[in-house]
N, C-alpha and C positions, 0 to 999 in steps of 0.2 A: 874362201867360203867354208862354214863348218859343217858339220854332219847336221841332217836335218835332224829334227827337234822330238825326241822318242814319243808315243802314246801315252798318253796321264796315264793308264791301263799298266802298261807297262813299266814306266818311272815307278810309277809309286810302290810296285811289289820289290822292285830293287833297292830303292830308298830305305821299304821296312829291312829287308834280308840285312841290308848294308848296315844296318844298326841292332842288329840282330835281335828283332822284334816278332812277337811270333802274334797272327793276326791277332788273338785275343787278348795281346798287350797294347797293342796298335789302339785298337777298339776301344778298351778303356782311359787308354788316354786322351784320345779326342772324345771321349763320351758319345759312341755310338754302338748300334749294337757288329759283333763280329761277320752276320752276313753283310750289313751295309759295305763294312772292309772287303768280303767275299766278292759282291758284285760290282766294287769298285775297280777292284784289281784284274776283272774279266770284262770290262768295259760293259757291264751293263747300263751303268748309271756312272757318274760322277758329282764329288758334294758341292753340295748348296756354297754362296760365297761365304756365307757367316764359318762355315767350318773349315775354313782353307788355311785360315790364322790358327786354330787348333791342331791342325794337320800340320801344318808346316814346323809349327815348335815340336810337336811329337815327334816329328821325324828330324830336327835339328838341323832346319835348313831355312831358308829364305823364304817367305810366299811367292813372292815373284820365279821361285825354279819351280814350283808346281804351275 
C-alpha cells in the first residue's frame, strides 16, 4: 500500500516550488489571477474542471496527478 494521496492544498504549492515558479508565474500561466493561486494553495477553494488542463501543463505534469 502506498502513502495516502497528499491535499490538492498541498500538492499543488509543492508542484509550483518543484518547478520553481513563483505564485504570479503560476497565475499567469493558467490565466488566473495570483489570489485565485493564494487560495488555492490554502485550501480555500480549488479550480473549476475546465482549469485543471491549464494547471496541469503549467505545472508539467499529468491532469490525472492533480
Amino acid at each position: 500500500m502506498g502513502d495516502p494521496p497528499m491535499p490538492f492544498a498541498q500538492q499543488l504549492r509543492s508542484l509550483r516550488e518543484a518547478q520553481g515558479l513563483t505564485v504570479r508565474a503560476l497565475a499567469e500561466r493558467v490565466g488566473v489571477s495570483k489570489v485565485t493561486i493564494w487560495k488555492w494553495e490554502k485550501g480555500e477553494s480549488e479550480p473549476r474542471a475546465r482549469l485543471l488542463a491549464p494547471l496541469a501543463r503549467a505545472l508539467d505534469v499529468n491532469p490525472a496527478r492533480l
